[in-house]
N, C-alpha and C positions, 0 to 999 in steps of 0.2 A: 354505579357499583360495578366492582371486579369480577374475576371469577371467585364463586362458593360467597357472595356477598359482601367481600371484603371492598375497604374502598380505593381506588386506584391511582391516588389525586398524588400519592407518595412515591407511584413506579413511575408515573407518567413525569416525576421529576427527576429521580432516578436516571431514567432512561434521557430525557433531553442534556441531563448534566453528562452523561457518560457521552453521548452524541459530541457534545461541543469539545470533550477532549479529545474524544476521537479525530477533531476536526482540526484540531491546533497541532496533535500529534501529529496527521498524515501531512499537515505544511511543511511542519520542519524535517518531516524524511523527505519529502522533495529537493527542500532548502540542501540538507545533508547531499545528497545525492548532486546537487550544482557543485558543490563547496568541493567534494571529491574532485568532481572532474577539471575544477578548474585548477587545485592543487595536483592531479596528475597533466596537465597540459603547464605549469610551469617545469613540473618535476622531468618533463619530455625535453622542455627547451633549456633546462639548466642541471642535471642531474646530481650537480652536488647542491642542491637550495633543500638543505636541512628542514628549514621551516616549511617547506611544503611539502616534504614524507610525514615531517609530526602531525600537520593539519588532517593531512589526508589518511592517518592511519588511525588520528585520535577521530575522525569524523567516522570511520567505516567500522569503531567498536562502538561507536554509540548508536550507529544507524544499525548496527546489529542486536544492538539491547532496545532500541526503540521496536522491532520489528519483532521481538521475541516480547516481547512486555504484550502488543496486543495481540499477541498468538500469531504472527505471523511466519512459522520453522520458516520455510525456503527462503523466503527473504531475506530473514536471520542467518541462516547457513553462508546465503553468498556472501552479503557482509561482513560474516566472521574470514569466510576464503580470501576476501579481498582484505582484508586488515592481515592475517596472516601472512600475506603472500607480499606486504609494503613492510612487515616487519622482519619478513629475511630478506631484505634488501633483493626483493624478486623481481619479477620481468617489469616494466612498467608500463610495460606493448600491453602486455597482459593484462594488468592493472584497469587499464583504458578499455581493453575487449572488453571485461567484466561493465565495466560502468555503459558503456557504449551499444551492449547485446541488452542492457536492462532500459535503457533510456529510449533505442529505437524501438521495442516491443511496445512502453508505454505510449509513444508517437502515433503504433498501429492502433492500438486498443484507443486511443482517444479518437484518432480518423473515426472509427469504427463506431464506436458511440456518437460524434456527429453526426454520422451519417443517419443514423436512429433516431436524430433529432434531438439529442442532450443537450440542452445546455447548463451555463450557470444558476446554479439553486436549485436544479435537478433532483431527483434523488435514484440512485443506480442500484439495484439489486446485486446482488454474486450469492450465488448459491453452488457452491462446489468444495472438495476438498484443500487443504492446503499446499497447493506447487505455482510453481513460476508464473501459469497463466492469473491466477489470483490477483499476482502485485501487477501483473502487466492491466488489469483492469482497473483494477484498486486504483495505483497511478496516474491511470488513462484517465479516471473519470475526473480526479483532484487537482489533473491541471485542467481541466475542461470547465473548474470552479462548480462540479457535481458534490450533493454529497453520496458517499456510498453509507448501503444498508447490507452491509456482513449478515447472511442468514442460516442458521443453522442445517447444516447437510443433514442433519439427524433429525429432522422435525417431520413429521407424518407433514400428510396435505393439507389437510385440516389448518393445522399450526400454522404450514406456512402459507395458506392460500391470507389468513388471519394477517400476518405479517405483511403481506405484500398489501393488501386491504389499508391497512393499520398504517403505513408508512407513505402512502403516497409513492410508493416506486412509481417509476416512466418507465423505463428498461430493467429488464433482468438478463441477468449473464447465468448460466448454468452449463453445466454438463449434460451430455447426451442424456446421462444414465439417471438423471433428478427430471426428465422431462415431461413425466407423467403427468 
């Protein structure tokens, strides 16, 4: 029995079904995120190869709508920067910064959960608002073959001492300021 008696056999499918698209989703933003850079690393060595600005402008609006689908703003944001910035025929130095400044961060944050011990089938907490360090973890942990458990910054302790309980977290990533 749930909370107030209710029974929980229904959230607790719920919640694995949501889990496993969470899981397929955060692949294929990975997968997105290769496919850009390798379409900007032709688009370097050949700058009139048409088919690899479409790939890679068509991959950085959907890696922005993937991003924005699971509430992920800042993700979404630079995704949309970076589609913008391949569709006014913009820097492609820049282009590369962008994918390159997201790709080394995620590099750090997975060193960094190794180091804590993560491995594959893990499960990684993040408990913080939504900016850049988010996806550098989020990331970190999904090429590490972690799964992450997104937990609500607004949840008393209670909730979420329950959550971390309830999920099996190994590690949590937080903010100073949820460190209570």
């Amino acid at each position: 029995m749930g909370r107030m008696g209710l029974d929980t056999t229904e959230d607790d499918e719920d919640r694995a079904a949501i889990a496993a698209l969470w899981v397929s989703a955060s692949e294929r933003v990975l997968a997105r995120i290769t496919l850009i850079e390798d379409a900007l690393g032709r688009l370097a060595a050949d700058g009139a190869d048409e088919e690899a600005l479409q790939e890679a402008t068509g991959e950085s609006h959907k890696l922005a709508g993937s991003l924005g689908t699971f509430g992920v703003a800042e993700g979404s944001r630079i995704a949309k920067e970076l589609e913008l910035l391949l569709l006014d025929d913009g820097d492609i130095g820049e282009a590369a910064r962008l994918c390159g400044e997201l790709r080394a961060a995620v590099s750090q944050a997975a060193g960094l959960l190794s180091s804590l011990g993560v491995t594959s089938g893990d499960r990684v907490g993040i408990l913080a608002v939504n900016r850049v360090s988010f996806l550098e973890v989020l990331f970190g942990a999904l090429s590490l073959g972690a799964t992450v458990v997104p937990m609500n910054y607004r949840a008393g302790k209670d909730e979420a001492a329950h959550l971390l309980a309830d999920s099996g977290t190994k590690v949590l990533v937080t903010e100073s300021r949820y460190q209570e």
